[in-house]
TORRO-725419 format. One line per 5 residues: number of its first residue (from 1); their letters; for each residue x, y negated, z of C-alpha. Coordinates in nm, 2 decimals. Layout:
<atoms>
NUM	a	X:Y:Z; ...
</atoms>
This chain:
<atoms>
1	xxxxx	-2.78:-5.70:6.44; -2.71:-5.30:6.42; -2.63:-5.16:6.08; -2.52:-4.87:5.90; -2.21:-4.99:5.66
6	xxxxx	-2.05:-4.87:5.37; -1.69:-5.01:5.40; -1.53:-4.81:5.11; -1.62:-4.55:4.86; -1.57:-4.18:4.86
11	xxxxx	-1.72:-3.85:4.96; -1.97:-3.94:5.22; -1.76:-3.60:5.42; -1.46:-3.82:5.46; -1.64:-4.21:5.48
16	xxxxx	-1.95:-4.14:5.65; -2.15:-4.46:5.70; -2.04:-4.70:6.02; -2.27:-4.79:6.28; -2.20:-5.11:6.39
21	xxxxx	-2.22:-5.46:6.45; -2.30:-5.71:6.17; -2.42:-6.08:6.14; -2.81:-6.17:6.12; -2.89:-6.26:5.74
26	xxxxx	-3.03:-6.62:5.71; -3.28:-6.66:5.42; -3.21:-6.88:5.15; -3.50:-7.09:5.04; -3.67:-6.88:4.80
31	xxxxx	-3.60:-6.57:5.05; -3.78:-6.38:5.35; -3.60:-6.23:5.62; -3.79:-5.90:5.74; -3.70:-5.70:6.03
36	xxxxx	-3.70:-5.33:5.89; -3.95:-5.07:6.02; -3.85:-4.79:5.77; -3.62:-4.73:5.53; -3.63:-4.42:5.30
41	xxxxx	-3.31:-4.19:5.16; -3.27:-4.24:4.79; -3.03:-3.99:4.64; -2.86:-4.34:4.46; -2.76:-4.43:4.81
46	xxxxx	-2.52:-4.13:4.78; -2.41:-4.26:4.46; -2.35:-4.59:4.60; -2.16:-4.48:4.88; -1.93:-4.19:4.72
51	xxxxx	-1.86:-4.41:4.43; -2.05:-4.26:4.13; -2.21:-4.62:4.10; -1.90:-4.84:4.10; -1.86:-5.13:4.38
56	xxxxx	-2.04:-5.43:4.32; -1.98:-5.53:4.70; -1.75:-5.36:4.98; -1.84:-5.34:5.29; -2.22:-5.28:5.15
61	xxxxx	-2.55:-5.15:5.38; -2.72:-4.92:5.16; -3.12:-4.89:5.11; -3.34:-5.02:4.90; -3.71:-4.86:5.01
66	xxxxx	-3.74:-5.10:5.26; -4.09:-5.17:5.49; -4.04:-5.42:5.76; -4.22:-5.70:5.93; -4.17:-6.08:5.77
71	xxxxx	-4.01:-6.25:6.05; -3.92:-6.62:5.86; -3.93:-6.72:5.52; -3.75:-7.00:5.34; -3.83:-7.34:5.28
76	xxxxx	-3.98:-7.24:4.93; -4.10:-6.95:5.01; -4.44:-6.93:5.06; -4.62:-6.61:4.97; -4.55:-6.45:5.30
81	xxxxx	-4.62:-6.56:5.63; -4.42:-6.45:6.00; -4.59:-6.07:6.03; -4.69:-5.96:5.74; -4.55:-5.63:5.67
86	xxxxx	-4.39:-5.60:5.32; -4.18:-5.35:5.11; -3.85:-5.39:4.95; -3.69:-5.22:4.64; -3.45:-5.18:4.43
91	xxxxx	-3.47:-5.45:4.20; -3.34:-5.74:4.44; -3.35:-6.02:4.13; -3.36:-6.06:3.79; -3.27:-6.39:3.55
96	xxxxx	-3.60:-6.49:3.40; -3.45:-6.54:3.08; -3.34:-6.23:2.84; -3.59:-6.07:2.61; -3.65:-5.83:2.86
101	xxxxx	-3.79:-6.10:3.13; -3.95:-6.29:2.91; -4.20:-5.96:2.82; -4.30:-5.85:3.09; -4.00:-5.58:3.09
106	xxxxx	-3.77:-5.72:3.39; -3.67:-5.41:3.47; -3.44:-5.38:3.21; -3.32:-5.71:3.26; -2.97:-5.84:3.13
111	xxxxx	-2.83:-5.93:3.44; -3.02:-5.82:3.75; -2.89:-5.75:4.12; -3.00:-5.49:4.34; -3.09:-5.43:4.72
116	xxxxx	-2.80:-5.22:4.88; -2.54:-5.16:4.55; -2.55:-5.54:4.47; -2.68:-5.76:4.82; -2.68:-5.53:5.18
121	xxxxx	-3.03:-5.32:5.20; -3.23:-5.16:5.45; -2.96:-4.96:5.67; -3.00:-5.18:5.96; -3.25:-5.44:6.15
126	xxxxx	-3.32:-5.70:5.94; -3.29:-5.77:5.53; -3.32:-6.05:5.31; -3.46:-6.06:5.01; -3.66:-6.31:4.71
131	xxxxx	-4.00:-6.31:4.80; -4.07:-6.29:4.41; -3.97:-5.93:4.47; -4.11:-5.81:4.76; -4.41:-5.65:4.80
136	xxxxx	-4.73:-5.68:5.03; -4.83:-5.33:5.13; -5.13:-5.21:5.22; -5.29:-5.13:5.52; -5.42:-4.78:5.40
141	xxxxx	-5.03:-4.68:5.38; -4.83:-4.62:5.74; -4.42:-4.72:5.66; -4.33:-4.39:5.64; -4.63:-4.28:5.36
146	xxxxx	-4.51:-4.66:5.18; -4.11:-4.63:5.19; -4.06:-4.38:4.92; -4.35:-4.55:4.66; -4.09:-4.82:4.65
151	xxxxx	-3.86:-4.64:4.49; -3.97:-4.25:4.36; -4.34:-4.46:4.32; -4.26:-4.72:4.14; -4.04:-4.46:3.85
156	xxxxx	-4.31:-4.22:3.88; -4.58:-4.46:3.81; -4.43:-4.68:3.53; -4.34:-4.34:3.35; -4.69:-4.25:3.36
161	xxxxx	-4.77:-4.59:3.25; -4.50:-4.56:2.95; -4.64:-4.21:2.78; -5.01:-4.34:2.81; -5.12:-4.03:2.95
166	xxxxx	-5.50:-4.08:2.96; -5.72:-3.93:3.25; -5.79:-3.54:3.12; -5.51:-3.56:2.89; -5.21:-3.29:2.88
171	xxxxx	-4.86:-3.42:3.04; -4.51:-3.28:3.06; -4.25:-3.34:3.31; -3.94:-3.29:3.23; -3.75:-3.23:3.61
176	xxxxx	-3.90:-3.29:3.86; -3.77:-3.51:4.20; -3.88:-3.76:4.37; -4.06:-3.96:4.06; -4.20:-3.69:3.96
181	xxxxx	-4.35:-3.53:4.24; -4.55:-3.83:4.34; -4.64:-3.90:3.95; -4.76:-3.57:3.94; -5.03:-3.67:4.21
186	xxxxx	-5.15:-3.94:3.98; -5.21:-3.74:3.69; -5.41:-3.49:3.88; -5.63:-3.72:4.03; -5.65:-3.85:3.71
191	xxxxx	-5.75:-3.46:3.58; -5.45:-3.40:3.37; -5.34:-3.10:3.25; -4.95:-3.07:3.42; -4.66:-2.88:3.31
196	xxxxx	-4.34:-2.93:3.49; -4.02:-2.80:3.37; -3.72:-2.79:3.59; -3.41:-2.55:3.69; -3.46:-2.62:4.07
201	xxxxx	-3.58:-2.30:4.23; -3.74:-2.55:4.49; -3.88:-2.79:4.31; -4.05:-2.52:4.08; -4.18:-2.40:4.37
206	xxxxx	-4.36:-2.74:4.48; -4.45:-2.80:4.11; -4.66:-2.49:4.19; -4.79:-2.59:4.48; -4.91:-2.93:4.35
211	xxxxx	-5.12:-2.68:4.06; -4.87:-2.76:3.74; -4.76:-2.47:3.52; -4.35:-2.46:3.57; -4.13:-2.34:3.37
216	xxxxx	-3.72:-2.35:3.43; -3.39:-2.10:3.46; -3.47:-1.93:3.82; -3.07:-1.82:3.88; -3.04:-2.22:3.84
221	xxxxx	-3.07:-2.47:4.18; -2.80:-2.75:4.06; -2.91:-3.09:4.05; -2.86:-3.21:3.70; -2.56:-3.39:3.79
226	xxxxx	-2.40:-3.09:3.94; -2.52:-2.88:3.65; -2.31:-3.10:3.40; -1.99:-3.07:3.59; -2.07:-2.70:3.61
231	xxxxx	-2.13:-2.73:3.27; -1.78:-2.86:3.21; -1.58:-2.72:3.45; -1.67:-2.34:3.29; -1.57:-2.49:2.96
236	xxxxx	-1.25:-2.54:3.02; -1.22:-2.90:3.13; -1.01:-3.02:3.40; -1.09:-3.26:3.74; -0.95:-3.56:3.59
241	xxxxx	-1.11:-3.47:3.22; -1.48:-3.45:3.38; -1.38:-3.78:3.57; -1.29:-3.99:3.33; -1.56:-3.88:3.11
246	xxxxx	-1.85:-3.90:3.40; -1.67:-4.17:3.51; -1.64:-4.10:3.89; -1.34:-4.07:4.09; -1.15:-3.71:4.05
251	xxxxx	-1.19:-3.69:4.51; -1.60:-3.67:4.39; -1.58:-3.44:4.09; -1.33:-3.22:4.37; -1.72:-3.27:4.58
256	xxxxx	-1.93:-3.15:4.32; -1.70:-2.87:4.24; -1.76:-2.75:4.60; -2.06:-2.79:4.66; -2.14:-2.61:4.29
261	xxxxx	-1.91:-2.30:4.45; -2.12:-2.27:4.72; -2.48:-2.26:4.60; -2.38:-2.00:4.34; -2.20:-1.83:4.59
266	xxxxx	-1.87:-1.82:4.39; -1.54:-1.85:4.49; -1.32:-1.98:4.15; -1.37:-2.15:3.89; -1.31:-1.80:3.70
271	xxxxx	-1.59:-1.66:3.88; -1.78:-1.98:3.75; -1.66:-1.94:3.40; -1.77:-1.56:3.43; -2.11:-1.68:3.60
276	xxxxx	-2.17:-1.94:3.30; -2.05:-1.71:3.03; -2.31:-1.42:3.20; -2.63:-1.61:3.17; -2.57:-1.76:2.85
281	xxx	-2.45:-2.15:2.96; -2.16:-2.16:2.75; -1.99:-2.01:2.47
</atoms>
């Protein structure tokens, strides 16, 4: 089969993803194999590939929002048949037998695996994964509406779940991505008061557009990973200080540092340290 295959980890600008050849997964017996239809962009993909997540398999196919078609399942598997169309997440497996499994809390589990950091994900034609995580999805969803829910949807909706936000209640959102923009949805239909706040000139912009009140720093449009090596760099720290203390490698922090020069339209770190100093983000 045809996949998309991260063989090492750096800047996706000098490793892009390889196209290529790779062998048909078999499913183990608790396991489905499902021939992908869709697979959505998750920002961790980028952290997967550049490295920001450290290796847990090399070469790795990335993607973990996953709809496809069941094409076999295993000899113990037996809640999906041949053509039922199904959605894949992150969480590829859990142990069953921490605390956190045992209540109901497996996301936290103790030692868990994941669909394209820990076992190959959706990036290509066919997947496998434990039909005790995989979902059936419904027909009222096309691929493209259900890819991000497994992912973004599932965040967004335990969150709400979590602060026990009841229908006309008041919520807060503190940024406000992919989670939060489909949470948000919820919690409207739901009549909720909403109040976003975010630096993201963008996202303040949807926020608005979806009826929340949103509040955030307008000269601001840094992701909040970028804004923390900002944060550093214009307080004096040093490539190798922010990597070791991010833990990431000092070619990604280099990345960042880039790509933080050219939103702000800035072309030192002085000017950065000037910028910073100017509206107040360091001392």
């Amino acid at each position: 089969m045809k996949a998309c295959l991260s063989r090492s980890t750096a800047p996706i600008e000098s490793a892009p993803l390889e196209y290529t050849a790779v062998p048909t997964p078999v499913p183990g017996p608790d396991e489905v194999l499902v021939r992908v239809r869709r697979c959505a962009v998750c920002r961790t993909d980028l952290h997967v590939v550049e490295g920001d997540l450290p290796p847990r398999k090399l070469p790795i196919i990335p993607g973990h929002q996953v709809v496809g078609i069941v094409e076999k399942a295993g000899d113990r598997a037996s809640r999906f048949k041949p053509g039922d169309r199904v959605g894949i997440a992150w969480l590829h497996s859990t142990c069953g037998v921490c605390e956190y499994c045992r209540s109901g809390r497996e996301n936290l589990c103790d030692n868990p695996t994941f669909t394209g950091w820990v076992v190959d994900g959706g990036y290509a034609e066919q997947i496998v994964a434990k039909e005790q995580f995989v979902y059936a999805i419904p027909e009222v969803f096309t691929d493209e509406e259900a890819a991000p829910l497994l992912c973004a949807g599932i965040i967004g909706f335990r969150s709400l779940r979590v602060s026990a936000i009841e229908p006309g209640g008041r919520l807060g959102l503190y940024g406000f991505g992919a989670a939060a923009h489909l949470a948000i949805q919820v919690a409207l239909h739901w009549k909720c008061e909403v109040y976003a706040a975010t630096r993201d000139a963008r996202h303040q912009k949807l926020a608005l557009e979806l009826e929340a009140g949103s509040e955030g720093l307008p000269h601001e449009s840094l992701s909040d990973r970028e804004y923390r090596v900002m944060w550093m760099i214009a307080s004096g720290k040093t490539i190798s200080n922010i990597a070791e203390e991010l833990i990431l490698s000092p070619n990604t922090v280099s990345t960042y540092r880039i790509r933080i020069l050219k939103k702000l339209k800035l072309d030192s770190n002085t000017d950065l340290v000037r910028y910073a100093m100017k509206h107040g983000l360091v001392e």
